[in-house]
N, C-alpha and C positions, 0 to 999 in steps of 0.2 A: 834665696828670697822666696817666699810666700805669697803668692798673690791670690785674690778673688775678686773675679769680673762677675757680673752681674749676677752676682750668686743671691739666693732665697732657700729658704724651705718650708713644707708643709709636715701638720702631722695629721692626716685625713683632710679634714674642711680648714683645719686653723694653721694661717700662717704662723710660724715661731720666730723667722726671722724675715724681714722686708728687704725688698732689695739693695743690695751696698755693692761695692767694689772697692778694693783695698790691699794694699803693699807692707808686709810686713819685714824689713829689715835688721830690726834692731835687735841688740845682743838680751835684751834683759825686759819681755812684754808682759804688762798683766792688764788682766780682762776682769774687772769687777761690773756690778748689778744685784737688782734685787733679786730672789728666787724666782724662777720663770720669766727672767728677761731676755734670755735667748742665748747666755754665755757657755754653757755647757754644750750646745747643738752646736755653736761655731766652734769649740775646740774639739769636737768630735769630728767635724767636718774637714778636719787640715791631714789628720794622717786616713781616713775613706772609713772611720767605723760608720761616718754617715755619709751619704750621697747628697750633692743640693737640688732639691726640686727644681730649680734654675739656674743656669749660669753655669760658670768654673772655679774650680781650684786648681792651680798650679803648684806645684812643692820642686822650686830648681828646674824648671819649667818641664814637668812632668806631671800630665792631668792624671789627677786624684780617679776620675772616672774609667778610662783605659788605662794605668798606668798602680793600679792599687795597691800589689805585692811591692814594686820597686817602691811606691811613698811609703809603705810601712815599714821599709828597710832604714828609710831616712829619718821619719819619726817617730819617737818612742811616745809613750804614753805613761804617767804616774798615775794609778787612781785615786779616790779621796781614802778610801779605805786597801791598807798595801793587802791585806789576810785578801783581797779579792785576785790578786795577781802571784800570789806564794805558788807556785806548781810542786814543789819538790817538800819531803818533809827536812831534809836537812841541806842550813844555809848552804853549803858550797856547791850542794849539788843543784840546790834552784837558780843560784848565779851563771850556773853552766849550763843550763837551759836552752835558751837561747843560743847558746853555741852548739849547742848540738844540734839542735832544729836546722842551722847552716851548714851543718856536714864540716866543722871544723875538725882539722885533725888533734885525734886527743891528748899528743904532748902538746902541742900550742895551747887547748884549751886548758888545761892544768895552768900553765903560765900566765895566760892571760886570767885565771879565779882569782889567784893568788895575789896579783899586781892588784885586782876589782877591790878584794879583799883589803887590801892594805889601804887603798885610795879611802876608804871609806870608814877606816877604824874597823873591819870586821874581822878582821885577822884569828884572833881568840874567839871568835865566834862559831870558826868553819865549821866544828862537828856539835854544831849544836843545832837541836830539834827548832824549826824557822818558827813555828807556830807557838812557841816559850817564852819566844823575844819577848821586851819590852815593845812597847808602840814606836818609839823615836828607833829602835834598831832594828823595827818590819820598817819601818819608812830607808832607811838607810839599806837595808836590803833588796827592797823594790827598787831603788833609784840603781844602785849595783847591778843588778840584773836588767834594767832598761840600757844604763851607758853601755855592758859591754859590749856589745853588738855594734857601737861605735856610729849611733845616728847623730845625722847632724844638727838637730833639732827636738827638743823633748817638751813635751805638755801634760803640766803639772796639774789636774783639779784636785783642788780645795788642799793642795799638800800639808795642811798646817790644823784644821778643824780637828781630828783626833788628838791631841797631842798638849800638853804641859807646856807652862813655859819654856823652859831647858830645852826641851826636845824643839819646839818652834823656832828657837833660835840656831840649832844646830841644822835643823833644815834651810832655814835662810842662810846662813855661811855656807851649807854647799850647796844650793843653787846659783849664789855668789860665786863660788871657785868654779862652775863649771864650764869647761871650754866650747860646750854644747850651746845653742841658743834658749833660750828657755820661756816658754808662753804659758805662763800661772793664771789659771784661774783661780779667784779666790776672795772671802770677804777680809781676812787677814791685812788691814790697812798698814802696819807696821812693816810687813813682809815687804810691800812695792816703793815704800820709800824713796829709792834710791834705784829704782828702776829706769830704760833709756824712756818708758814709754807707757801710756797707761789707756785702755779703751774704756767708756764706759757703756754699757747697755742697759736700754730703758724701753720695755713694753716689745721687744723685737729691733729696734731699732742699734746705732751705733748715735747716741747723745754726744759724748763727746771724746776727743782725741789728743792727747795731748801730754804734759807733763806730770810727774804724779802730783804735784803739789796742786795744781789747778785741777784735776782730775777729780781727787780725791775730794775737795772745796765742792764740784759738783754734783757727787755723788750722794755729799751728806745732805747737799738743798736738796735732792730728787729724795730721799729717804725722809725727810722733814714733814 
């Protein structure tokens, strides 16, 4: 579980987010709003790229504030753009990343590329230069190299805004199949459909929480 007690933050003089507290459980969350309503600072705020000016974050009730290297072991991060998280020039060896940064040993790591590799369609892809891919196979690469490390939790921004139809939808089926928890930030309304759960943020605040159907109904009057 996810929690935040009386969390806020600043960016010098200007609040970005107001105070909330809040329990995140659910297997399937997204976080929509209009640009600079505060949704990017909260999903930065869950695995400690940000600190909250106020309050806590808990991740499995481990404070994000003393506790930082252990929450980024648990949560991974997708960015909007994957070319910002590619480390390695060739796919198999960027998947292995992360596993080496753990002092895994290196048959294990071979095994566990190979499994990542397969999980994801990138099999035929291993020795090819990461940065050639297609856009839907850097996203499928970035998500590869976030799961293997085996967090229990991943937070997706904007996963879907680069990308074609085909490729949008192949990102939604595997955020779908993932065993992981997964908290999408995103304007992508088709993506959260079918989501357990949907936040909405408006000026800093948390408008409203709920279903995506309702959710999403009040998103578009805030947009109106």
């Amino acid at each position: 579980m996810i929690r935040f007690s009386g969390v806020s933050h600043r960016f010098g003089e200007r609040e970005v987010l107001t105070p909330f507290s809040l329990e995140l459980a659910e297997r399937r969350i997204a976080v929509i709003g209009a640009n600079g309503s505060g949704k990017s600072t909260f999903a930065r705020l869950i695995n400690g790229l940000l600190m909250p000016s106020a309050g806590q974050v808990w991740v499995d009730d481990l404070d994000t504030k003393s506790n930082g290297k252990a929450v980024r072991g648990l949560v991974g991060f997708v960015f909007q753009n994957p070319d910002n998280q590619i480390v390695y020039p060739v796919v198999e060896e960027d998947i292995a990343f992360g596993l080496k940064n753990l002092k895994v040993e290196k048959g294990e790591i071979a095994g566990r590329v190979a499994a990542s590799l397969a999980r994801f369609g990138l099999s035929h892809l291993a020795k090819e230069q990461a940065h050639r891919l297609s856009g839907g196979e850097k996203q499928m690469l970035a998500i590869a190299g976030v799961t293997i490390t085996q967090p229990r939790y991943i937070v997706f921004d904007e996963p879907t805004t680069l990308l074609d139809l085909r490729n949008k939808r192949l990102v939604a089926r595997t955020i779908d199949r993932l065993d992981e928890t997964a908290i999408v930030i995103t304007h992508d309304l088709d993506l959260i459909a079918d989501f357990d759960r949907v936040l909405v943020f408006e000026e800093g605040r948390i408008d409203f929480d709920g279903a995506p159907r309702d959710a999403i109904a009040r998103y578009l009057e805030l947009m109106a």
